[in-house]
C-alpha positions as CSV (number, residue, x, y, z in Angstrom):
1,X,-37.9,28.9,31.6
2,X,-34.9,31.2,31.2
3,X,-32.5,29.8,28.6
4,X,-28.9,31.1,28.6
5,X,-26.4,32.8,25.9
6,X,-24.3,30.9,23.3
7,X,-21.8,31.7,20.4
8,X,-23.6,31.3,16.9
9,X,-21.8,28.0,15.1
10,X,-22.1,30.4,11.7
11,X,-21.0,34.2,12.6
12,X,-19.5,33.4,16.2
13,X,-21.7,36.0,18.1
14,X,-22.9,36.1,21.3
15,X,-26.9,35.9,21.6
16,X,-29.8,34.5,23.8
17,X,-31.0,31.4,23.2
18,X,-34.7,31.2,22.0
19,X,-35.3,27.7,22.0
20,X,-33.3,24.6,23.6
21,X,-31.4,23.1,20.6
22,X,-30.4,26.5,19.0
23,X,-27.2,27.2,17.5
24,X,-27.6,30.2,15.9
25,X,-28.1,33.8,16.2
26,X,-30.8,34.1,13.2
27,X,-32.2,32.7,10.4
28,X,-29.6,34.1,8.1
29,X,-26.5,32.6,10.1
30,X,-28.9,29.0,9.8
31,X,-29.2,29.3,6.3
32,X,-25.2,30.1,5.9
33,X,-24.6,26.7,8.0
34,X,-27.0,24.6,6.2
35,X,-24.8,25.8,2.6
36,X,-21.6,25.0,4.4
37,X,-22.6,21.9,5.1
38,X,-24.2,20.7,2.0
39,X,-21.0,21.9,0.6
40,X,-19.0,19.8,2.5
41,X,-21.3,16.9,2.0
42,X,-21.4,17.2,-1.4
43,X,-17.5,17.5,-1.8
44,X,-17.4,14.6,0.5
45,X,-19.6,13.0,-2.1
46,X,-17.8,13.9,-5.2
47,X,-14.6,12.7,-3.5
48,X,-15.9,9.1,-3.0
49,X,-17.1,9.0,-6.4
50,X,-14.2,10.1,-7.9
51,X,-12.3,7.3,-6.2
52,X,-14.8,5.2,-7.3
53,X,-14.3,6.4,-10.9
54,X,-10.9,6.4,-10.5
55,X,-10.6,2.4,-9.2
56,X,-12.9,1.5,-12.2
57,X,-10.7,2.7,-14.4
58,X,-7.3,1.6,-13.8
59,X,-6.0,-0.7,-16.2
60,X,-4.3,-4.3,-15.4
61,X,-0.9,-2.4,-15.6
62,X,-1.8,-0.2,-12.6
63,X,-3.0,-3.2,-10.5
64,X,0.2,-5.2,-11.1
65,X,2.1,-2.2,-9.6
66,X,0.1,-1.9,-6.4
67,X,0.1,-5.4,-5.8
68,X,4.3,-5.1,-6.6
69,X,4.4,-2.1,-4.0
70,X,2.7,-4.1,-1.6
71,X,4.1,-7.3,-2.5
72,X,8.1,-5.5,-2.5
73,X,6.6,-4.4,1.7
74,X,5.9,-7.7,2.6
75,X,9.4,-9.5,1.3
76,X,11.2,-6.5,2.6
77,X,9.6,-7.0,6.0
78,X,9.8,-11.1,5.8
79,X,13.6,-10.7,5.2
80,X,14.1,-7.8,7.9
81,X,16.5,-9.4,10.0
82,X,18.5,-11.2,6.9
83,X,21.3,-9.9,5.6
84,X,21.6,-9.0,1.6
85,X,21.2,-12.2,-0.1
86,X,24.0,-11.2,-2.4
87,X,26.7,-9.3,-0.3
88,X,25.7,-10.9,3.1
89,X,25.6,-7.3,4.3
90,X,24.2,-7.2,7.5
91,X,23.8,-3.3,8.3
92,X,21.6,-2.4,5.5
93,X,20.8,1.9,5.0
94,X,18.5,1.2,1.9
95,X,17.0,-2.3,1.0
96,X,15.1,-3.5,-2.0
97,X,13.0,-6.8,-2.6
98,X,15.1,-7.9,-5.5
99,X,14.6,-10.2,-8.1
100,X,16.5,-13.0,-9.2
101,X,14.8,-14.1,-12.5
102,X,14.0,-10.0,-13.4
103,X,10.6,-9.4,-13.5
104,X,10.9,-8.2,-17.7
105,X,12.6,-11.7,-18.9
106,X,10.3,-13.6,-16.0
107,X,7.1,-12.2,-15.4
108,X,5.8,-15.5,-14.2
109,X,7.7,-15.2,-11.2
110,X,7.1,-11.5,-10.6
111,X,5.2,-12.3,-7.2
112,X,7.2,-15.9,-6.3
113,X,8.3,-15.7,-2.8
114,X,11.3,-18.3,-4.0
115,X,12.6,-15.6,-6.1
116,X,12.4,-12.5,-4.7
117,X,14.5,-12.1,-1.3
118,X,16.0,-8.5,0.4
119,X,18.7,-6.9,-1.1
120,X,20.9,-4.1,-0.2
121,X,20.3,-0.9,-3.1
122,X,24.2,-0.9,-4.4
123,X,23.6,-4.9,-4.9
124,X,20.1,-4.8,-6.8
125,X,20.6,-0.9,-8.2
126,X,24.4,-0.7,-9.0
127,X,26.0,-3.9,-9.7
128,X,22.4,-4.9,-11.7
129,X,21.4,-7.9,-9.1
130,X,24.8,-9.4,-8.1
131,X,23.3,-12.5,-9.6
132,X,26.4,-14.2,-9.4
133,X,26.7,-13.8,-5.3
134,X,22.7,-13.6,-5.4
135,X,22.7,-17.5,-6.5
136,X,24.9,-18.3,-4.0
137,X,23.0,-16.4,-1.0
138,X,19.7,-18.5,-2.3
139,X,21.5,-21.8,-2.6
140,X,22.2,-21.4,1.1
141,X,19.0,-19.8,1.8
142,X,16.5,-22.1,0.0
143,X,18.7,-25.2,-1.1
144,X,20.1,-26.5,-4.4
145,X,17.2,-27.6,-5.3
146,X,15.0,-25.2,-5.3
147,X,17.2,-22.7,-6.7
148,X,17.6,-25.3,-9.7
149,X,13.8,-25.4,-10.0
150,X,13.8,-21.5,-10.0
151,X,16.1,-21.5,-13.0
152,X,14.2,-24.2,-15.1
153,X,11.0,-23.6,-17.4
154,X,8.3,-21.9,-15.9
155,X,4.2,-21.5,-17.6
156,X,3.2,-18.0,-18.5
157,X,1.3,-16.2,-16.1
158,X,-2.1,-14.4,-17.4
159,X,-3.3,-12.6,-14.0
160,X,-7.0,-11.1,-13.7
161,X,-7.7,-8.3,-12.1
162,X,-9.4,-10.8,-9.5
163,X,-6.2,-12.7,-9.1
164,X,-4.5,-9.4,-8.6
165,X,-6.9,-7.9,-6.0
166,X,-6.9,-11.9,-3.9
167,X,-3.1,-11.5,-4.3
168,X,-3.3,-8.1,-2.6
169,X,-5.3,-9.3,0.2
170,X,-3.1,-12.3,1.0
171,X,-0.1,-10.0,1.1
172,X,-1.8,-7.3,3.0
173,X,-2.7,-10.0,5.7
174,X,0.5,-11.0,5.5
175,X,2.0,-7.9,6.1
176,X,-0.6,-7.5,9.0
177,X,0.9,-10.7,11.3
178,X,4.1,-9.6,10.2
179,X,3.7,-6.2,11.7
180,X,1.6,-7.4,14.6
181,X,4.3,-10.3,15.2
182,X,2.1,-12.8,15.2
């Protein structure tokens, strides 16, 4: 049985095929493949466990600003087609999720849906939260009420990293039927 010519997968010359499932000229060109790929295997290896390493060592801090990042997405794309709760600004270049009750003097309502709405940048950046007009846009938004029980007494919050990485997934499935409009 007459088997035909192939390029080697290692040097990229021509040759004659000895056997069926050959793929390379010789035996050094096999050797140089099999390096190359324990190389890559390896690296792909030591990349896995560094992110590994890397997840095991992040600190509370570092989770409570992915789940912010990915909690900021899913208000950002909740409010989408809502004007700035502050300026009523309908035709919005850059939008935050701000804050009403700022995450530094309220850290219990860092991740509250009730407090957190879209906002234009010059209202949450430059004028520092336009509380003022904020409190308004969420009085007409959420009610009175609700507003009222924003502004009174709220428990401290000691998250986990557990309650942190649940609070991630429920945002990220959030964010999921959001973006699949479901």
């Amino acid at each position: 049985m007459k088997l035909g010519k192939r390029k080697c997968k290692n040097c990229g010359e021509e040759f004659q095929k000895e056997r069926p499932l050959q793929s390379v000229c010789c035996f050094n060109c096999a050797a140089e493949l099999l390096l190359t790929k324990q190389k890559k295997d390896n690296a792909a290896a030591w990349k896995l466990k560094k992110a590994r390493l890397k997840e095991s060592l992040k600190t509370l801090g570092e989770y409570k600003k992915d789940l912010q990042i990915i909690f900021n997405k899913y208000i950002r794309l909740r409010d989408a087609k809502e004007p700035c709760i502050s300026c009523q600004n309908k035709t919005l270049k850059k939008v935050n999720a701000g804050h009403y009750k700022s995450v530094g003097a309220h850290p219990e309502l860092r991740y509250s849906e009730l407090n957190v709405h879209l906002q234009c940048e010059y209202c949450n950046t430059h004028l520092h939260g336009n509380l003022i007009e904020y409190r308004k846009g969420l009085i007409n938004r959420i009610g009175l009420k609700e507003t009222e029980l924003l502004e009174g007494h709220h428990e401290p919050k000691n998250y986990t990293k557990q309650d942190i990485l649940d609070l991630m997934k429920v945002y990220k499935l959030k964010i999921k039927q959001i973006e699949n409009n479901i």
